[in-house]
C-alpha positions in Angstrom: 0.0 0.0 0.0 3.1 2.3 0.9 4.4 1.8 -2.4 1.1 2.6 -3.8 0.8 6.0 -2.2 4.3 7.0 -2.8 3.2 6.7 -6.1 0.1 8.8 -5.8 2.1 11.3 -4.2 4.5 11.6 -7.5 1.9 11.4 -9.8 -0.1 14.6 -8.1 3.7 16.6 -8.1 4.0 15.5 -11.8 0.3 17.0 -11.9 1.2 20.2 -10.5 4.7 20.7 -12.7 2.2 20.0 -15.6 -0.1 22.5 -15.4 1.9 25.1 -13.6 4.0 25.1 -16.6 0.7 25.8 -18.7 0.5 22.6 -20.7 -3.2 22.5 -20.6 -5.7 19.8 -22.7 -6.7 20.9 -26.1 -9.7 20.3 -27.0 -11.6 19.3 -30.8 -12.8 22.2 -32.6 -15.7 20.6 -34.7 -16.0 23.6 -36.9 -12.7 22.9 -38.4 -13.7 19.6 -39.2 -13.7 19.2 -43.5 -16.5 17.5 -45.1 -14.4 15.5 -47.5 -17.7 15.1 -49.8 -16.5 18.0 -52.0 -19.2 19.7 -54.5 -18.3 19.3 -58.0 -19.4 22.1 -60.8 -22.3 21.4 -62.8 -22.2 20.3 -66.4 -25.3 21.5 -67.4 -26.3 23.3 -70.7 -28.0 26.6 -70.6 -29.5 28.7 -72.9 -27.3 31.8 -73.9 -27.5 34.7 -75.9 -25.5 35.8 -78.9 -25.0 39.2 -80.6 -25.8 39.6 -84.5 -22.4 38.6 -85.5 -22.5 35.6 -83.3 -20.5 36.9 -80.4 -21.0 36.5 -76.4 -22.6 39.1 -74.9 -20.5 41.0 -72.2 -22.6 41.1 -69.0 -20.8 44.3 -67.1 -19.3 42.0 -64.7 -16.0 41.3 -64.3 -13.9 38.8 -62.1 -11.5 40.2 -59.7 -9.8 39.6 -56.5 -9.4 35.6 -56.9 -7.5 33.5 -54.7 -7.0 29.9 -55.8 -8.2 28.6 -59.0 -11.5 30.0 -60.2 -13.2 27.9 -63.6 -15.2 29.7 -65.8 -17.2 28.4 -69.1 -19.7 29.6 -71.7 -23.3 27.9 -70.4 -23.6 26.0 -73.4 -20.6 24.4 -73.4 -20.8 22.6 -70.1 -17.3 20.7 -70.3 -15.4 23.9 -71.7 -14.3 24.8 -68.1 -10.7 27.3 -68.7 -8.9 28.8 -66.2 -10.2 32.6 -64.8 -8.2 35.3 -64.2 -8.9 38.8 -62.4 -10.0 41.4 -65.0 -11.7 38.3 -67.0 -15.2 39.1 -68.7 -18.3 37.1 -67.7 -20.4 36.8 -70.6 -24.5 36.4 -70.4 -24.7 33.1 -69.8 -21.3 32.3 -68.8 -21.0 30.3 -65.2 -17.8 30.4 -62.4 -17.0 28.2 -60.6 -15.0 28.7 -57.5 -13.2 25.6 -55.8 -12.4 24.3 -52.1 -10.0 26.7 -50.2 -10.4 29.5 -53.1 -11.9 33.0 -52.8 -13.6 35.2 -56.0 -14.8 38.6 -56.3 -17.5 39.3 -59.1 -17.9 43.0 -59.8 -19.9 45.5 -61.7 -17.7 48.1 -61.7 -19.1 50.8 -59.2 -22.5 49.3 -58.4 -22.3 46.0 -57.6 -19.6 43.4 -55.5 -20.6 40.0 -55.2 -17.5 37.6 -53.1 -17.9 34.4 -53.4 -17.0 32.1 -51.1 -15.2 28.2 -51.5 -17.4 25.8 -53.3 -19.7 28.2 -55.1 -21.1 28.3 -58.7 -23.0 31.0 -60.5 -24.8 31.6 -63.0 -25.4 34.5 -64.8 -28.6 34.2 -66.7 -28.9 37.1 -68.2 -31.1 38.2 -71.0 -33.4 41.2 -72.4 -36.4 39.3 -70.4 -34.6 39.0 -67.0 -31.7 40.0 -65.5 -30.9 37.0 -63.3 -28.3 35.2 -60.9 -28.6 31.9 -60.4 -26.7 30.4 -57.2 -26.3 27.1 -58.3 -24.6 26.0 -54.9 -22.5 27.4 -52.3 -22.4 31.0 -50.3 -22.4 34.6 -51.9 -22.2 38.2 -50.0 -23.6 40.6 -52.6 -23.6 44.4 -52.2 -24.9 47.1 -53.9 -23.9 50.5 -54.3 -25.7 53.3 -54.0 -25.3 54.6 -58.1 -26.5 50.8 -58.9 -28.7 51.5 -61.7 -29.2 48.4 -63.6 -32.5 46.8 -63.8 -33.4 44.4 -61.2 -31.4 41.8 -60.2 -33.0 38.3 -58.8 -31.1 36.2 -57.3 -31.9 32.2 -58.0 -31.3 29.5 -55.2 -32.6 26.1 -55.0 -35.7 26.7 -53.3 -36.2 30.7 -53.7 -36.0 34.0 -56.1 -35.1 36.7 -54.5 -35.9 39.9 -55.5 -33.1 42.9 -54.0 -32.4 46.7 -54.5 -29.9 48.7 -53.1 -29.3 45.9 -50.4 -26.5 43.6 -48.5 -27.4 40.2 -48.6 -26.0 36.9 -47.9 -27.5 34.1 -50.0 -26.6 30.8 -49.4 -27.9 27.8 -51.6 -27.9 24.1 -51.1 -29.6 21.2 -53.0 -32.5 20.9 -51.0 -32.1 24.0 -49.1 -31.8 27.8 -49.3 -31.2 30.5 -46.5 -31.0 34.3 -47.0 -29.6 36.8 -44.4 -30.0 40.9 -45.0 -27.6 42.5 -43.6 -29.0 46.4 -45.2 -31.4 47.3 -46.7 -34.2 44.7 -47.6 -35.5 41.6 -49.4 -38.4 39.7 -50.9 -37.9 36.0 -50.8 -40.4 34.3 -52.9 -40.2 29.8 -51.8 -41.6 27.1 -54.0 -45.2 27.6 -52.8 -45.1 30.8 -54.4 -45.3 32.6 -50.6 -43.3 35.7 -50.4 -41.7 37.0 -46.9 -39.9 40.1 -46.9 -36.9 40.8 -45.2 -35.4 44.0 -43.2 -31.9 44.2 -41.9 -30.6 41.7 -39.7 -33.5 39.0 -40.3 -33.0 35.9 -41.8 -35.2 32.8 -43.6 -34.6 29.1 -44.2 -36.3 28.1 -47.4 -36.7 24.0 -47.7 -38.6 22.6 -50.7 -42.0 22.0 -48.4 -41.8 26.3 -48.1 -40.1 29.3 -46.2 -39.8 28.8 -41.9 -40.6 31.7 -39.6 -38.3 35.0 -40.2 -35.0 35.4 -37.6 -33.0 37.6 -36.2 -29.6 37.2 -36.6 -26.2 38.8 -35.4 -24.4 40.9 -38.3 -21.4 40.7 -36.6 -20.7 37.2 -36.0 -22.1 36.4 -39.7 -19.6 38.5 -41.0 -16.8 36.7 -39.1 -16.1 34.3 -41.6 -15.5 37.0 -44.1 -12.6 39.1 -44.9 -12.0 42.1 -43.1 -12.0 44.1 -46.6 -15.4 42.6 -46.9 -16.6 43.8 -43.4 -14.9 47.0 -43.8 -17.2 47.6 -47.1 -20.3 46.9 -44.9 -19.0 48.6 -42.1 -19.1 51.5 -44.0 -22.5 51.2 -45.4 -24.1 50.4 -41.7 -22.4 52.9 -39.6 -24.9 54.9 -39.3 -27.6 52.5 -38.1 -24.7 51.2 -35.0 -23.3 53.2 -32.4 -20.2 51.3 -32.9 -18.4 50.0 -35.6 -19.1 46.7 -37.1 -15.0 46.1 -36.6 -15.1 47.6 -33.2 -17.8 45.6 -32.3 -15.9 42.3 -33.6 -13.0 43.0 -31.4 -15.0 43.8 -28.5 -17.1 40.1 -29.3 -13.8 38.7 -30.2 -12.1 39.9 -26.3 -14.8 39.4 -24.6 -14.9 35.3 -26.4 -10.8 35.3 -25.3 -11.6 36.3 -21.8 -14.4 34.1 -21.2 -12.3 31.4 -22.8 -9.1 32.5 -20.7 -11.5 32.3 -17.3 -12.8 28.9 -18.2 -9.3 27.8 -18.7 -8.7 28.8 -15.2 -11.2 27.1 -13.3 -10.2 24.0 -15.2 -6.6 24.5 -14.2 -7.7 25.3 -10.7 -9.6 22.1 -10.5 -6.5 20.5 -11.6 -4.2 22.2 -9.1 -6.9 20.9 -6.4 -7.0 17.6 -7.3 -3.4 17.1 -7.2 -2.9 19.2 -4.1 -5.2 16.4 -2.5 -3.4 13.3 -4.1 -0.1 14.9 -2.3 -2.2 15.4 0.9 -3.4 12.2 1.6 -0.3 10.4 -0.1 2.1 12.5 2.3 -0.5 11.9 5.8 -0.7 8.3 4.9 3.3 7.7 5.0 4.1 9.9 7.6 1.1 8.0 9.4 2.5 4.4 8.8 6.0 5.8 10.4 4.5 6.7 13.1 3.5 3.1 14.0 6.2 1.0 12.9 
């Protein structure tokens, strides 16, 4: 039993080096995990338009900002997928494509910015009837400028148009799901049942194929956490006037607030620890200075 103790009694000192010298447990960020089931661009045909002499119409957009390898392809020629580069047109009808762990902004030059984020495809379906953008899958932040003066844009997800002017959205678009988020301005979502919601700033709507849920509320700030800080800044600027603080002020304050919370939790867990091994030494010392005693 002595030998038992004595060992108790090193195990709770090699406790206490342990986390005095701050080697605490990590623990399993599940948000970091990657779905390996990786979405694939589409190889369907769509209908285009062509100019008198048999040319592509330019849309007004252009790519810019990528990071990574971007695809882009004329939407009749769904295999023809080349390589896209910032400054690249984006024909009527053309669709992009933007792959895992790769970034692309879409711009109409001084009224529009649409970032797309990894695993995204659009398509820009654009004609003298409609003037539409069709998220075939994936996450888009779009933002229009004040001096947008084109006519108006719908935006196409699986289970809802979306009808926007002189708005921030976030549309994101699954197979059997949609979800739209307004950051400014507002919104009319219209679901497969032909209901319409509208949408003011900082509500939200999930969209599944049976019809739209109930309209949420949602945090601006921590949505546009998993953006780039050029992105918040661009949004900051548009919805400075509706905060009292700054949408990056108020990140850091969220973000040091997080850090302290997480820092105090820390502590009581390496209190708990110090405790725990303070006791093992206790009892382990009491115990042999105990069996001395009556020897």
């Amino acid at each position: 039993m002595k030998s038992i103790f004595k060992k108790l009694v090193l195990i709770g000192f090699i406790f206490l080096i342990v986390i005095q010298c701050n080697l605490g447990l990590s623990t399993l960020n599940f948000a970091q995990v990657v779905n390996n089931n990786d979405y694939e661009p589409s190889s369907d045909k769509f209908t285009v338009t062509i100019n008198s002499d048999g040319k592509y119409i330019d849309s007004g957009y252009r790519v810019s900002d990528t990071v990574g390898k971007v695809l882009i392809r004329r939407g009749d020629q769904p295999t023809a997928w080349e390589n896209a580069w910032s400054g690249d047109t984006l024909y009527e009808g053309d669709v992009i494509f933007v792959g895992k762990d790769t970034e692309c902004t879409v711009t109409l030059p001084n009224q529009l910015t649409i970032r797309m984020q990894s695993q995204t495809e659009l398509f820009f379906d654009f004609n003298e009837q409609k003037h539409q953008l069709k998220v075939i899958y994936g996450k888009v932040l779009a933002n229009f400028e004040a001096d947008y003066d084109q006519p108006n844009l719908e935006f196409i997800l699986s289970q809802a148009n979306v009808s926007v002017d002189h708005a921030i959205v976030i549309f994101e678009s699954k197979e059997t799901t949609s979800r739209v988020l307004v950051l400014a301005g507002n919104a009319e979502v219209t679901d497969p049942n032909k209901s319409k919601v509208s949408l003011k700033h900082s509500e939200e709507v999930v969209v599944q194929e049976s019809g739209s849920e109930s309209i949420q509320s949602f945090s601006v700030d921590s949505e546009l956490l998993e953006w780039t800080s050029e992105i918040r800044n661009k949004v900051d600027a548009d919805l400075k006037n509706r905060y009292s603080k700054s949408t990056e002020d108020q990140i850091q304050e969220n973000t040091t607030i997080a850090a302290e919370e997480n820092k105090n939790s820390n502590y009581d867990m390496i209190s708990i620890f110090k405790l725990f091994a303070v006791l093992i030494v206790a009892v382990g010392t009491v115990y042999i200075i105990l069996g001395k005693r009556n020897k």
